[in-house]
N, C-alpha and C positions, 0 to 999 in steps of 0.2 A: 504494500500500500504506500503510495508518494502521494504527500500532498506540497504542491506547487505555490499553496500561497495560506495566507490568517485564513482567508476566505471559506478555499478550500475543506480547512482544519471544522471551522463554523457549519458548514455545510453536514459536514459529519456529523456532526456535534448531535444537529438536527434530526439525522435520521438514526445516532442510535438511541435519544431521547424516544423517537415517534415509534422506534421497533421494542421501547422498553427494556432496551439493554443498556441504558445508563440512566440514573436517577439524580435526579440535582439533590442539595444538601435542605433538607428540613428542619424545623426548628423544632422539639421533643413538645409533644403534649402539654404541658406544665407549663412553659412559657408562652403556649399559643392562647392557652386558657384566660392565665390571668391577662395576657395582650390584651385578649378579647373584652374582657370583664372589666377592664379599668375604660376602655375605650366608650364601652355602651355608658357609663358615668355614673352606673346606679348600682355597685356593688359596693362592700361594707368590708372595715380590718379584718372581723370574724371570718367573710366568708372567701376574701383573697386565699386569708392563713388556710383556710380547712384546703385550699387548692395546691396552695404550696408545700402542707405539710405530708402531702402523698409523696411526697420525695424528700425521704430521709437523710441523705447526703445535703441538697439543696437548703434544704430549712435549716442545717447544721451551717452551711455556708455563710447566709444570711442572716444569721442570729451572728456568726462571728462579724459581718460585713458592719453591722451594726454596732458595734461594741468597738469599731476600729476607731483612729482617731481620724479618719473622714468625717467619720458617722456620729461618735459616741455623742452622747447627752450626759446629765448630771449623775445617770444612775444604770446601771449595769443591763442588759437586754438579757432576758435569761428563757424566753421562748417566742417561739412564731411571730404571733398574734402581737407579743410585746416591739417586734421589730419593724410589724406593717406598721404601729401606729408610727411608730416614731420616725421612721422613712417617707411616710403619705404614701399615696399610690400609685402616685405618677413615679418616684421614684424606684419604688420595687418593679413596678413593668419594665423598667428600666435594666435594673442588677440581676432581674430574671434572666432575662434575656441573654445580658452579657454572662452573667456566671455557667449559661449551661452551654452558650455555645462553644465551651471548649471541647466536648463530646464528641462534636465535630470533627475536628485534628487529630481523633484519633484512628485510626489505620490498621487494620489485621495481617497489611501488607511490610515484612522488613523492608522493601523495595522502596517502600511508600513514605515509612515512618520517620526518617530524618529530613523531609521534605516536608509533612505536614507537622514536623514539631519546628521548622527553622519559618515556617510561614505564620503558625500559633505565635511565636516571639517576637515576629516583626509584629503582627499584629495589637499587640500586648504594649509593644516601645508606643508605639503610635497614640494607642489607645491612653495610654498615661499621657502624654504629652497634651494629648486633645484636650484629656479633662484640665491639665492644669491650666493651658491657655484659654481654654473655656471660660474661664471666672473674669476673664479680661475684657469678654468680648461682650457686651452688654445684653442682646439678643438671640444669645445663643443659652443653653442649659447645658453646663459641666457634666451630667449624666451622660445625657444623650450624645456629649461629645464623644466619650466617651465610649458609648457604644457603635457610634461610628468610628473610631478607628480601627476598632475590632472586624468590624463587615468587609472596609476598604479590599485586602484582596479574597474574600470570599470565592471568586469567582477561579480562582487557581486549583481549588480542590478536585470539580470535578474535570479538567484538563490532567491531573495526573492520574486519575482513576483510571482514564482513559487509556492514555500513552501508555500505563503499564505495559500493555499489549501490543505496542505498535513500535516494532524493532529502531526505526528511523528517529523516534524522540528518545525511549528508551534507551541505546546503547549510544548516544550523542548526547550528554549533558551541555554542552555549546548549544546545542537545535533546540534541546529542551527549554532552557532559558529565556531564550528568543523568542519561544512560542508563549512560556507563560505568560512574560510583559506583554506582546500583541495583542493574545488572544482574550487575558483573565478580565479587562470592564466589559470584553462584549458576553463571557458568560453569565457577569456579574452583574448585569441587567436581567439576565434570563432570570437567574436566581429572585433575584428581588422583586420581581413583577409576580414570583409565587406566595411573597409575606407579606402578611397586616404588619409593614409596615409605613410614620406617614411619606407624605410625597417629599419630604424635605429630607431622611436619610435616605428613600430609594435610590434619591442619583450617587450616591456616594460610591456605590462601586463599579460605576461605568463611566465614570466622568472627572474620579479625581486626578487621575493618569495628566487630565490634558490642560496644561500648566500654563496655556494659552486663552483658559476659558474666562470668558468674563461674562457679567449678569449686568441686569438693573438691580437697585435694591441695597439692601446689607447685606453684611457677610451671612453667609451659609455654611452649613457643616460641608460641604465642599471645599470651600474656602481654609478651612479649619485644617481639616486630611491635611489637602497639600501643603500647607506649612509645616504644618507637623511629622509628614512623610517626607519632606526635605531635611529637616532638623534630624531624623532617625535616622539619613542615611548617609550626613554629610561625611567626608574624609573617608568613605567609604570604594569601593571599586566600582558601583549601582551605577547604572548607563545615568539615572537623573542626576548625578552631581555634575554633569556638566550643562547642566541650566542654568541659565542666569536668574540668579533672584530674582534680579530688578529690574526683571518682565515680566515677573507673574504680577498678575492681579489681584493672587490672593492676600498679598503682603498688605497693599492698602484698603482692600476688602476691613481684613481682621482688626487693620492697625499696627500692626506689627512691624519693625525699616527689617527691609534685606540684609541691612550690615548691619544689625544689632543681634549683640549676643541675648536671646531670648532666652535659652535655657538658664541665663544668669540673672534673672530677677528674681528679684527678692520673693522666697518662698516656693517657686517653680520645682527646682531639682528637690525639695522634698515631696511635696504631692505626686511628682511622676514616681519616685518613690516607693511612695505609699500606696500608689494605684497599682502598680508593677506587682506589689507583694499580695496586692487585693486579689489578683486576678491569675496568680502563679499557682 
């Protein structure tokens, strides 16, 4: 099998989706639940928690998330129910989310598995960085920054599920490469046109790639990513370090100068930090 161009690869994509020989990445029950449930605007702490507490890992998670120094309050979080109140529930739709999608990145494949853990830690650097510069950005929410650096390349996972199989990406880590930055915002569209999620993270994972982009309006969690996904890769080998800052759009979007050291404001490199360990 040769494919001759991203195209090409897309095309595939297509029909082994429509022949049900490849399945894009889902979000687990528990998180679609309470998605759901916060969104319709008329569910209660009690009855999030009884949603959440169907998963005993999860509710363990989030009773710690809550007690972290993100989160904590005056007084100690010592069950579920005690963690919805004190998060609201825009924010647990939120930590749902992000805390199960590490599920995801995991792999039954060795082939697979130093791939989808080296894509979990970019995503993880990102995702801390979003939430710290979140709190900068007046119309943005730190959560959900959050959860969108996480998503960003979502779209990678099922391109190597694929390629397992396909001798030309597989036995060429050079090709493979090339195809994941091409190919992963056009999967990562596919991907996100299948979650409740709103229209303001969907484009994140097909659009933050393109460092060209410019809107009407304030900044967006678009905007956010690629600053953020510049900062995670500078001084790095990553084809984007040779971007020029001081053409993206997102820099005066956010606020943020191209030539400032952002990671060095005051309090930044602790919360990425403390998000990193949040989500580790």
């Amino acid at each position: 099998m040769q494919f001759k161009s991203v195209q090409d690869f897309l095309n595939h994509v297509q029909s082994e989706l429509d022949a049900n020989r490849l399945v894009l990445p889902t979000l687990p029950d528990v998180a679609l639940k309470v998605r759901d449930a916060v969104s319709k605007g008329d569910t209660s702490a009690e009855k999030l928690a009884g949603m959440i507490a169907s998963d005993a890992a999860l509710s363990a998670r989030l009773i710690q998330v809550a007690n972290s120094p993100l989160y904590r309050g005056a007084s100690e979080v010592s069950n579920i129910q005690m963690a919805v109140t004190r998060l609201g529930n825009s924010t647990i739709r939120t930590l749902v989310t992000s805390l199960v999608m590490q599920q995801m990145y995991k792999s039954g494949s060795s082939t697979l598995e130093n791939h989808f853990r080296a894509i979990w830690e970019q995503g993880v650097n990102v995702s801390a960085i979003c939430r710290a510069l979140g709190n900068f950005v007046p119309n943005l929410n730190a959560d959900e920054a959050m959860l969108a650096g996480l998503i960003h390349q979502i779209g990678k996972l099922p391109i190597l599920t694929l390629v397992e199989k396909i001798p030309e990406f597989r036995d060429s880590p050079s090709r493979l490469d090339k195809l994941l930055e091409k190919a992963h915002p056009h999967i990562g569209r596919m991907i996100m046109d299948t979650w409740n999620f709103p229209n303001e993270l969907k484009s994140v994972a097909s659009e933050y790639a393109d460092f060209q982009r410019s809107h009407d309006g304030s900044a967006d969690y678009v905007d956010l990513v690629q600053v953020a996904f510049l900062q995670s890769v500078a001084g790095s080998d990553h084809p984007a370090c040779r971007v020029d800052w001081s053409s993206v759009p997102a820099f005066s979007k956010t606020g943020f100068q191209p030539d400032a050291e952002i990671l060095e404001i005051e309090g930044i490199s602790e919360d990425i930090e403390l998000t990193r360990s949040l989500l580790r």
